[in-house]
N, C-alpha and C positions, 0 to 999 in steps of 0.2 A: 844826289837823292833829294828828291822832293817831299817834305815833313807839313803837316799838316796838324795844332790843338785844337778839343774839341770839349766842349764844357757846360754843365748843367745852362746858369746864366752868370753876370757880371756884371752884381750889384753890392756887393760886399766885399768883407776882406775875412778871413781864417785859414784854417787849416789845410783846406784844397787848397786854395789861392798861393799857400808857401809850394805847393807841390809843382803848381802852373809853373811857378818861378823856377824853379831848382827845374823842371824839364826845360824853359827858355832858354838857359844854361846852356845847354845838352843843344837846343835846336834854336838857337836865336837868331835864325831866317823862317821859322814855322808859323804863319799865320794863326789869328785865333777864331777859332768859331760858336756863336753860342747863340743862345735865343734872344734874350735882351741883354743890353751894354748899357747901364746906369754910371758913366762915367764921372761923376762931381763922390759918388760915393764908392768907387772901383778905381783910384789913381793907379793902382799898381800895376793895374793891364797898359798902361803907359808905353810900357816897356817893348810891348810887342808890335809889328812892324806893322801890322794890320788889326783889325778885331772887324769881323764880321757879322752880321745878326741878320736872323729870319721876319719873316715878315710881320711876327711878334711884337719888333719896333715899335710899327708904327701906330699900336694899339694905346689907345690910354692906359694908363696906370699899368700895364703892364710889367714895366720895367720894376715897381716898386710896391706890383700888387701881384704877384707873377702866381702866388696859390690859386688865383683864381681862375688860373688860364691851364691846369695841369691836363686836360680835356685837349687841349689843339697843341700838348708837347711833339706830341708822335708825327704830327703833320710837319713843327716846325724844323723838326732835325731830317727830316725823309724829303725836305726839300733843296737840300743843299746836295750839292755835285763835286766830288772827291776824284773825276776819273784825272785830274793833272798833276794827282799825288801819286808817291809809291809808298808813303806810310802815313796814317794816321793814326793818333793816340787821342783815343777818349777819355776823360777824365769826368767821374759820372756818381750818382746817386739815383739818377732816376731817368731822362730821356734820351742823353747824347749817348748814351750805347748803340740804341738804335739808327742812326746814321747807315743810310745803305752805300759798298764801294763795291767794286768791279774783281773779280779775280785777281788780277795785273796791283790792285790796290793790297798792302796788310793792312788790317786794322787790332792794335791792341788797346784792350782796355781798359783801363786801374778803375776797377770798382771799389768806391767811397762804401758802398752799402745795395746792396738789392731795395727797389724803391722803397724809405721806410714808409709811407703811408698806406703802402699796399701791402704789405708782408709784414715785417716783426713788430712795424710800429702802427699798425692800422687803428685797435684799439682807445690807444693814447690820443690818435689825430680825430678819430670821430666817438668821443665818448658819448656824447649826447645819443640816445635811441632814434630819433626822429631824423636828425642829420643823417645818422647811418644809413639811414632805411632810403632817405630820399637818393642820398651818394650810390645806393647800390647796383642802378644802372651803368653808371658813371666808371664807379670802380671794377666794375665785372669787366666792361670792356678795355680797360688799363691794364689789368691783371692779364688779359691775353696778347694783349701786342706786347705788353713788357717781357712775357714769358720768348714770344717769338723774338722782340729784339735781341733780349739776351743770347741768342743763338748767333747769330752774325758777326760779332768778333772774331776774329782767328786766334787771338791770346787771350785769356781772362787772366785780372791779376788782383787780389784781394788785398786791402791794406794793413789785413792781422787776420789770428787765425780765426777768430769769432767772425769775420766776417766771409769767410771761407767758407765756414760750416756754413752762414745764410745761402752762399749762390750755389754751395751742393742741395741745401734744403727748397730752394724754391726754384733754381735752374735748373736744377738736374746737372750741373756742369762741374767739372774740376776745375782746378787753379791752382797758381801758385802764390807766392806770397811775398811782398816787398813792400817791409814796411818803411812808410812816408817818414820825410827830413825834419829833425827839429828845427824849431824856429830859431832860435836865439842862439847868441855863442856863448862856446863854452868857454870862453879863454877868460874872461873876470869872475870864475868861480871863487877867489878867493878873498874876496871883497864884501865880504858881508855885513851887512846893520845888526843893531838891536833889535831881538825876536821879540816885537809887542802884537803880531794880530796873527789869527789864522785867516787865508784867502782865498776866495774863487776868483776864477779866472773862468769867463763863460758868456755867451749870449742866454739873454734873460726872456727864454721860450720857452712852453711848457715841461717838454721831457728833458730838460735839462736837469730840473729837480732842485732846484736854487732855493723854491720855496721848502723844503725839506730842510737844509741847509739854515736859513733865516729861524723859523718853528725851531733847531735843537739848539741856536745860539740863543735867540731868546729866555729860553729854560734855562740853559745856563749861564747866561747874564757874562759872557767871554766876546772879546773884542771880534769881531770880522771887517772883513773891506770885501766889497763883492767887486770886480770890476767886469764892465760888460754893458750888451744895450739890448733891448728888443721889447716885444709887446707886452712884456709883463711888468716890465722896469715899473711901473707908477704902482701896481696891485703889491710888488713884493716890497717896497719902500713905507705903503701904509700899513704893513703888515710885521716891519722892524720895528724892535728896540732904537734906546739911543745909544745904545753900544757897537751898531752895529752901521758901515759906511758904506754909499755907493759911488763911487766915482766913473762910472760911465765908459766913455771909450779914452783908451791911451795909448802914447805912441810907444814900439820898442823899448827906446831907452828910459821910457816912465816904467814903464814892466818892468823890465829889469830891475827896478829901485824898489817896487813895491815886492817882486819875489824875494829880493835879498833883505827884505825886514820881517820875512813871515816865520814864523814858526811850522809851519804845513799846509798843503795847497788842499782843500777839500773838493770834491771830485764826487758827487751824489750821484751823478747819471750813469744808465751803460750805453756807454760811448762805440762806436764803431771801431774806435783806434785809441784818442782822448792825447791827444799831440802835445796839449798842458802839462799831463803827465810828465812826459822827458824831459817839456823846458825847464820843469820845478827841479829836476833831479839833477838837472846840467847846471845847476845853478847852486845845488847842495839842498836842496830846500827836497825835504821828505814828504809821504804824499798820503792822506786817508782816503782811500778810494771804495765805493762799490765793484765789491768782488766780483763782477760780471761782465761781458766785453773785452773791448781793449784791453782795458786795465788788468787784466789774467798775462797781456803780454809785456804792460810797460811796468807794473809794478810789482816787487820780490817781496812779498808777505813777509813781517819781521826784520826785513833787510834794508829795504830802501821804501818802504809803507807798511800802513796795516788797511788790511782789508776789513770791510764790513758785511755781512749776509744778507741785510733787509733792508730795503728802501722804507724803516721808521725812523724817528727821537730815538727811540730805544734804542737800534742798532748802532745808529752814528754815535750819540750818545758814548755809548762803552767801546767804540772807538778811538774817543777821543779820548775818553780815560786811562785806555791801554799804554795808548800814545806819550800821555803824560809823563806815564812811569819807563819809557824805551829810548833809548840814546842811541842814536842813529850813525854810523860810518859814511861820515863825508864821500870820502873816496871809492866809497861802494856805491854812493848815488851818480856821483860821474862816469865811474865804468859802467854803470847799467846805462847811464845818456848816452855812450859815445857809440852801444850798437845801434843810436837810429840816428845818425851822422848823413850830414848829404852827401859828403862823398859816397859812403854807401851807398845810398839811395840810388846815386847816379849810377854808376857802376854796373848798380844790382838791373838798374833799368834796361842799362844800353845792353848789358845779355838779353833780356826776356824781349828787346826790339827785333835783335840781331843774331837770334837762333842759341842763344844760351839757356841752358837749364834751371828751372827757378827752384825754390827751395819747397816740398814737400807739404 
């Protein structure tokens, strides 16, 4: 059988990117296809036998400015030819759903999210009125080829249930549900440091909400370490205390050092899935999260986190004070990590390729 990956683009490293791997696994002769291949900051596609890219390439900044080309996504995945597979698996937030195959082809999906700039996070990406109003042509016409791409899959398969409910809300489609592999292992869970900071773990983008995070440590004058990078990195740096640390991008085994000195992983966004969630919990490390999203599935209110209601100080705030007073069960943080296990994952995968029933 001929297998076929297929992917937003491949300029970075997260959460997808663990998912890419854990399917190479599963199909490690499956070629990869995507719209740009930024390879000096993408090593980990290394792995795969191929990587392919649309004619996106050969654009400048494309590879590294790629918001600005969401306009010629739909051309860049509708131009690629699948008839030499008999399966391809999309891996997607926004264009590579739409990939057109031939009957003789399946194509399954794992949907990250129904596109957020178009649907639940449109908002958030064009707050400005003037931006909006200019994007409207723009947008109107995305919003309808997205709607038709998302029809084309033969299998939709959501990464939680929040984000189920999105591709019922704005697909019109079912799904089922398999949620993605933790990152990190579980096996030196019992290895802990000294609890001196609470920690994000996050890229430093707007709807991340990091600045939310920064504003409640400040007030309360408590240690944090943010780790992470992105376009806001310099705004929320002038905007810390000096209690407060950024150390930027880190490798696995630094992660692991900085989760096992934390006192609690803080977690402000609503996340699609929030894959941080599990690693903090496989790890023993407890989790204050925004009660909304993912985090309804990775984290046990009172058990292995506490949840917050409102994206203020306020709410985090008396989060963190709950928190203070709550003594967490180790081993109830690991059993909640090990149902998002890649073994799982794969497993759960190769049914939903190969005519298994997903889960509800």
């Amino acid at each position: 059988m001929k297998v076929a990956l297929v992917y937003d683009r491949v300029n970075k490293w997260g959460g997808a990117e663990r998912v890419l791997l854990a399917l190479h696994e599963i199909f490690p002769k499956a070629p990869l296809y995507t719209s740009v291949y930024d390879a000096p900051h993408a090593s980990w596609a290394k792995v795969f036998p191929k990587v392919y890219t649309s004619f996106l390439q050969k654009i400048p900044f494309a590879k590294t400015s790629h918001e600005l080309f969401g306009w010629l996504m739909p051309l860049a995945f509708e131009s690629f030819n699948f008839d030499a597979y008999d399966l391809v698996i999309s891996v997607t937030s926004e264009a590579a759903k739409g990939i057109i195959t031939k009957p003789q082809t399946s194509h399954v999906c794992y949907c990250l999210t129904p596109t957020r700039y178009l649907w639940s996070g449109h908002n958030a990406y064009f707050p400005n009125p003037t931006m909006k109003w200019l994007s409207k042509p723009i947008v109107k016409y995305l919003r309808v080829w997205d709607k038709i791409a998302s029809q084309r899959p033969d299998v939709v398969v959501a990464i939680s249930t929040e984000v189920k409910e999105r591709i019922k809300k704005y697909y019109q489609r079912d799904s089922g549900v398999i949620f993605p592999p933790v990152g990190l292992s579980l096996a030196e869970t019992n290895n802990r440091l000294p609890q001196k900071y609470f920690l994000v773990v996050s890229r430093l983008v707007t709807y991340k909400r990091v600045d939310l995070v920064v504003k409640t440590f400040n007030r309360l004058g408590l240690p944090l370490v943010v780790i992470g990078t992105g376009h806001q990195a310099l705004k929320l740096k002038c905007l810390a205390r000096k209690k407060i640390k950024f150390v930027g991008f880190v490798t696995d085994e630094e992660l692991k050092k900085y989760y096992r000195g934390a006192k609690a992983l803080i977690m402000p966004q609503e996340e699609d899935f929030g894959l941080v969630a599990v690693e903090a919990q496989g790890l023993r490390i407890p989790v204050i999260a925004y009660g909304k999203g993912g985090a309804k599935d990775t984290v046990i209110n009172g058990k292995t986190g506490i949840l917050f209601a409102d994206q203020t100080v306020e709410s985090l705030t008396a989060a963190i004070e709950k928190f203070d007073k709550w003594h967490p069960d180790g081993e109830e943080l690991i059993t909640n990590a090990a149902r998002f296990s890649k073994s799982r994952f794969q497993k759960a995968f190769i049914r939903a390729c190969f005519g298994g029933r997903l889960r509800d």
